[in-house]
Z-matrix of the N, CA and C atoms (Angstrom, degrees):
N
C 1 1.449
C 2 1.526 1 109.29
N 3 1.459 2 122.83 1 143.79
C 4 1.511 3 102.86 2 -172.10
C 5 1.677 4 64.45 3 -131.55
N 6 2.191 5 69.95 4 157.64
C 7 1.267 6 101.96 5 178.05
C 8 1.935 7 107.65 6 -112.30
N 9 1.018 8 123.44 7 58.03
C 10 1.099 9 112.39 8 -164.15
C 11 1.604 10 134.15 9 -97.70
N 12 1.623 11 106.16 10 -3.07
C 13 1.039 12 130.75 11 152.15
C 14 1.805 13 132.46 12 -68.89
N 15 1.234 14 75.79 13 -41.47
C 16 1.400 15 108.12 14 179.50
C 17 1.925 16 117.52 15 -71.57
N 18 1.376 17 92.39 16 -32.48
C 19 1.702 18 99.40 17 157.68
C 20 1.203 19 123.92 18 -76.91
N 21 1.537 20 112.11 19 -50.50
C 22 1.478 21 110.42 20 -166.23
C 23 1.799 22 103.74 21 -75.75
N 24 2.136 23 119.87 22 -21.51
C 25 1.536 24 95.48 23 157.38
C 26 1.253 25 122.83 24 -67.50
N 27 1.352 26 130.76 25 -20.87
C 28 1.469 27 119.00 26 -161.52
C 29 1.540 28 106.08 27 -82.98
N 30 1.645 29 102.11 28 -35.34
C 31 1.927 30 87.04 29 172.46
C 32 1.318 31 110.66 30 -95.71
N 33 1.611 32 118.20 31 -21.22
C 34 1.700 33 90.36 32 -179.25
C 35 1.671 34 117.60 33 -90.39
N 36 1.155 35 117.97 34 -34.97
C 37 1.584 36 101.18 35 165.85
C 38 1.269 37 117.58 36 -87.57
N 39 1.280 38 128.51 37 -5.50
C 40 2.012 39 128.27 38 179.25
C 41 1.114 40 90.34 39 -96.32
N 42 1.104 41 134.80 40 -56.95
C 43 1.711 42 134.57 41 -163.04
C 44 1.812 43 100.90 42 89.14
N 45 1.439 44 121.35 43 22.87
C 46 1.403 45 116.31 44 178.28
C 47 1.802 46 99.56 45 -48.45
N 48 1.189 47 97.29 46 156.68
C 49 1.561 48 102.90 47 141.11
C 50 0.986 49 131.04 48 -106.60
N 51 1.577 50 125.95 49 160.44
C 52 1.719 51 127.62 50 -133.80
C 53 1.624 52 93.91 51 -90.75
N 54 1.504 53 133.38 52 -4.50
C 55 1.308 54 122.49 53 163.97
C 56 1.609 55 115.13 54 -71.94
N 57 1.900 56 118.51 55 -48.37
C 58 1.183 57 123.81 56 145.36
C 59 1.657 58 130.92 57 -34.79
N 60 1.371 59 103.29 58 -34.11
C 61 1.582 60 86.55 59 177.23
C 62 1.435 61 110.04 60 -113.99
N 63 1.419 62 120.39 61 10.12
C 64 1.354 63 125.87 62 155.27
C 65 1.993 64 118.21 63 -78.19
N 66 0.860 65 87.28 64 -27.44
C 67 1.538 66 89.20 65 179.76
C 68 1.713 67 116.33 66 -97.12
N 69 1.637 68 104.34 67 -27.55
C 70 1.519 69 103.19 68 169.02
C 71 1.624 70 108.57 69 -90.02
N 72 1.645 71 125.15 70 21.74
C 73 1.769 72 117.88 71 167.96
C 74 1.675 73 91.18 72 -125.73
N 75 1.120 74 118.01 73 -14.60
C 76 1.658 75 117.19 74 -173.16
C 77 1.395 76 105.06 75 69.49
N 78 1.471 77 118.73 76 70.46
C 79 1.222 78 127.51 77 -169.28
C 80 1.268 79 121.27 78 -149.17
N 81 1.292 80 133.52 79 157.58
C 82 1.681 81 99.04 80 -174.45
C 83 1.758 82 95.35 81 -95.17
N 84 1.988 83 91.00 82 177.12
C 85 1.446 84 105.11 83 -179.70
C 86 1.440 85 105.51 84 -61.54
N 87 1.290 86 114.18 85 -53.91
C 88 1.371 87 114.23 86 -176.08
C 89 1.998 88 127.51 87 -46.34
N 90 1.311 89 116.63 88 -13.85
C 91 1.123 90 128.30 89 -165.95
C 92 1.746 91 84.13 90 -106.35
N 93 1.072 92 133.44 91 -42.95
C 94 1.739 93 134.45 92 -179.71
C 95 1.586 94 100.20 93 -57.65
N 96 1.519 95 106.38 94 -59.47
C 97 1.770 96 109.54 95 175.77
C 98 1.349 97 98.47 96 -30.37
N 99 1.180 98 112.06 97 -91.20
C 100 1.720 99 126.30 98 -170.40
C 101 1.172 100 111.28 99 -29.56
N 102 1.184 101 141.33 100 -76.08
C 103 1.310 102 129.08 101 -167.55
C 104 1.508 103 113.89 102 -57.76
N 105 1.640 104 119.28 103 -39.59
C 106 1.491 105 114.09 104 165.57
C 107 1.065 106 131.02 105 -54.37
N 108 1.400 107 121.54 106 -38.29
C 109 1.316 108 120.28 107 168.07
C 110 1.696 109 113.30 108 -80.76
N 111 1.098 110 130.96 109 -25.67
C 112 1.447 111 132.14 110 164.66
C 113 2.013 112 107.72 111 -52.71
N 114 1.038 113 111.05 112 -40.37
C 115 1.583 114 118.24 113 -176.72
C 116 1.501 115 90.41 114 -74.27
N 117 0.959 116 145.79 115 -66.80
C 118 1.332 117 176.52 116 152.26
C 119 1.984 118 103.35 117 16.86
N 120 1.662 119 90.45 118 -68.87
C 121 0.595 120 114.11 119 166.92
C 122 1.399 121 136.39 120 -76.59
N 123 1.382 122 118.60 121 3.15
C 124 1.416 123 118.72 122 -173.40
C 125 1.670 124 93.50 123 -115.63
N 126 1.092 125 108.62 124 -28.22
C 127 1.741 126 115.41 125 174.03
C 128 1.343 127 108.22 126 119.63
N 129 1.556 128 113.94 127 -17.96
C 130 1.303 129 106.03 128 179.06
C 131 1.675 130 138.90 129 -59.43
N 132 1.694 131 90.62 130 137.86
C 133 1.790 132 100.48 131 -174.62
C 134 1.317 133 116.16 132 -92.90
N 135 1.874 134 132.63 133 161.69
C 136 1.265 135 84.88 134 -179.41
C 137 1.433 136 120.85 135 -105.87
N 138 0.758 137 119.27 136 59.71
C 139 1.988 138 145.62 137 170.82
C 140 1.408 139 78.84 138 -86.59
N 141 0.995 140 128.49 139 -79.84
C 142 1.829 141 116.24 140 -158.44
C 143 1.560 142 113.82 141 -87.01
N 144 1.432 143 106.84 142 3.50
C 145 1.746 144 98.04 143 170.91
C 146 1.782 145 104.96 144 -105.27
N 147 1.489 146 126.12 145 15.68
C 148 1.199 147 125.14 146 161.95
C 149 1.223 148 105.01 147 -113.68
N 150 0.758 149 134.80 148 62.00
C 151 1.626 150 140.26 149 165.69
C 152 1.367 151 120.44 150 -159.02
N 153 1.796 152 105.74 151 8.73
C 154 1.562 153 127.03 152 -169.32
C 155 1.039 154 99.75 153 -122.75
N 156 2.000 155 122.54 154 134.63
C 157 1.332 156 102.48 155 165.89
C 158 1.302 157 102.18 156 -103.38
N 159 1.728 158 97.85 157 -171.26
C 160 1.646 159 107.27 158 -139.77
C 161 1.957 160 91.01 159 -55.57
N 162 1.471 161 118.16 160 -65.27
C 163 1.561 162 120.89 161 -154.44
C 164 1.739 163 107.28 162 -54.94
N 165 1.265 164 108.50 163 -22.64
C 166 1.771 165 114.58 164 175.82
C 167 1.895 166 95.39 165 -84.76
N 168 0.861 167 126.20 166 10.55
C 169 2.162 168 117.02 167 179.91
C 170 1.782 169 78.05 168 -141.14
N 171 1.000 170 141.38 169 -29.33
C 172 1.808 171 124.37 170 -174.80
C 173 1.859 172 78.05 171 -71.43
N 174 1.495 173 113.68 172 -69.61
C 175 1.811 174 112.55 173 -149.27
C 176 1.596 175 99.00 174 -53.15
N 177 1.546 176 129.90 175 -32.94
C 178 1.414 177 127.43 176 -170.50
C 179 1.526 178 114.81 177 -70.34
N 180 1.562 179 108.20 178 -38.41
C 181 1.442 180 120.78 179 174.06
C 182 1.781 181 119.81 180 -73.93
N 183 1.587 182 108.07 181 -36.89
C 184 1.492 183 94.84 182 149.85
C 185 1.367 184 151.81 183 -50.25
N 186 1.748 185 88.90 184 -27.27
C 187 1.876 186 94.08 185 172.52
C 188 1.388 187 99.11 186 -87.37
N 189 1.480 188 127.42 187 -16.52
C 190 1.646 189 105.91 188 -177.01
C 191 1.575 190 100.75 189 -72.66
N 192 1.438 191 105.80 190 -51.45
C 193 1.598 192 102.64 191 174.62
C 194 1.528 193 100.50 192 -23.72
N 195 1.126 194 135.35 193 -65.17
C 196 1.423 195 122.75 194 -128.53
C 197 1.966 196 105.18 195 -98.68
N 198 1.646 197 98.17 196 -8.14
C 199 1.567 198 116.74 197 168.47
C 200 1.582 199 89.30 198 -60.05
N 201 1.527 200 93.62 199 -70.11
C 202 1.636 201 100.11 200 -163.36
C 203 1.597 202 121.56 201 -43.26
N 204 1.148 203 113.51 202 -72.19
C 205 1.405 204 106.82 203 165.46
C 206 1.043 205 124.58 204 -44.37
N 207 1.216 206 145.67 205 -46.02
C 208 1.765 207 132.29 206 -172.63
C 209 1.724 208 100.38 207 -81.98
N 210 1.227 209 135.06 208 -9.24
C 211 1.390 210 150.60 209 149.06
C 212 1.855 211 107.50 210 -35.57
N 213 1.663 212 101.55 211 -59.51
C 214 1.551 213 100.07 212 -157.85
C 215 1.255 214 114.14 213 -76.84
N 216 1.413 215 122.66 214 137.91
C 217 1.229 216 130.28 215 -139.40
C 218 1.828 217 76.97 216 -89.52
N 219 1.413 218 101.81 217 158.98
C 220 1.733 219 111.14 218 162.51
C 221 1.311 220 96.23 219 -132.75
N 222 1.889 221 84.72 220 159.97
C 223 1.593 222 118.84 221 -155.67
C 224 2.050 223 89.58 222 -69.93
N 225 1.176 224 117.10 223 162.94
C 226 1.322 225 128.96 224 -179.65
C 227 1.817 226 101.40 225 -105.25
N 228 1.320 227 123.47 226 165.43
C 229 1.078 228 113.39 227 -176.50
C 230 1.281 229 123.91 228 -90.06
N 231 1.341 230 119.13 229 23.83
C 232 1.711 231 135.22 230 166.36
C 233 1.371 232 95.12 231 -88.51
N 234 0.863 233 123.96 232 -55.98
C 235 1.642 234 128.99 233 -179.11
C 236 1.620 235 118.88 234 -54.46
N 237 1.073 236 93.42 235 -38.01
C 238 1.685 237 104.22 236 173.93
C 239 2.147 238 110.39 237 -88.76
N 240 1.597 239 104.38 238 -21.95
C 241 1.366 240 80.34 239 160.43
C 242 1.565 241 119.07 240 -102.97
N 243 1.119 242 107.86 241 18.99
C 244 1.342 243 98.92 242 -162.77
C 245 2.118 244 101.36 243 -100.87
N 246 1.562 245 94.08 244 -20.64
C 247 1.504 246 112.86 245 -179.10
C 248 1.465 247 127.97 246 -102.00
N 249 1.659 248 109.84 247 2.86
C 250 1.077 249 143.62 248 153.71
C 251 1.276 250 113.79 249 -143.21
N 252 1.837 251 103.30 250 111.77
C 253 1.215 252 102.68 251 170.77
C 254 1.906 253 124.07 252 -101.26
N 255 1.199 254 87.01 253 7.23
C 256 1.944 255 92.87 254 -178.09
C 257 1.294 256 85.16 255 -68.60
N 258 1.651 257 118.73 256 151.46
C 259 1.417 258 140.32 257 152.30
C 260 1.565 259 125.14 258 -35.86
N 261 1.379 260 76.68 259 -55.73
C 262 1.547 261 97.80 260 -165.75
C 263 1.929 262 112.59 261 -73.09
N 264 1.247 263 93.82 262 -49.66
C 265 1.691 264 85.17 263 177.48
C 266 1.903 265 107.86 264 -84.18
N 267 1.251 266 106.01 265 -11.54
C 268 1.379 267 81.91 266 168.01
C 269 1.708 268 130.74 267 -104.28
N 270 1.706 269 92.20 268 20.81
C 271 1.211 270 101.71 269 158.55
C 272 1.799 271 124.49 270 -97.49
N 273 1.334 272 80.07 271 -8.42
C 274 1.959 273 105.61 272 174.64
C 275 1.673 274 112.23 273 -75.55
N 276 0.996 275 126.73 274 -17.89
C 277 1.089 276 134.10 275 -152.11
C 278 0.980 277 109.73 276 -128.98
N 279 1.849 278 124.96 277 -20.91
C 280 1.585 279 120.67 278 -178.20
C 281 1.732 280 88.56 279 -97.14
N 282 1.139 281 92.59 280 -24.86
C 283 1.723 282 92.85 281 165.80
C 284 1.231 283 130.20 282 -46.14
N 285 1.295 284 103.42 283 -57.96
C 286 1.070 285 105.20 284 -177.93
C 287 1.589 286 114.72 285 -114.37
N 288 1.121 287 100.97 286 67.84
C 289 1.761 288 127.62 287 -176.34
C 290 1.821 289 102.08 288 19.47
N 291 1.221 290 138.44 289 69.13
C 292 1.678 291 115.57 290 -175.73
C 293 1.628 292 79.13 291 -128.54
């Protein structure tokens, strides 16, 4: 069941904080982060997230998800040898592109 309306009222018109509104939906903090910063990031106020139901603001916040991530810049592989200098893991790591 998502609560995702239900987050973005408690911090954007209550102003809870996401430990407060993690513990009053029985949810973790980490799942409150996400959706705040997913709204956050899409620009939405909540004048226009009460007039949305939940699967039309979950499908809108998935495409911001997916702005956001292909957005964040990644480290180049100077950066990755220069911040690991063992051989071995920084051959682990250009490996596996992080």
């Amino acid at each position: 069941m998502r609560f995702i309306k239900d987050i973005l009222r408690l911090k954007l018109e209550l102003k809870n904080s996401h430990q407060q509104i993690a513990n009053s939906l029985g949810i973790s903090k980490g799942v409150v982060t996400k959706y705040v910063k997913l709204a956050d990031t899409s620009g939405l106020q909540w004048v226009q997230i009460q007039s949305m139901d939940e699967t039309a603001l979950h499908q809108l916040l998935v495409r911001a998800r997916h702005i956001w991530v292909t957005t964040q810049r990644q480290p180049g592989f100077f950066a990755v040898f220069v911040d690991f200098p063992e051989p071995a893991l920084r051959s682990c790591l250009a490996y596996l592109q992080i």
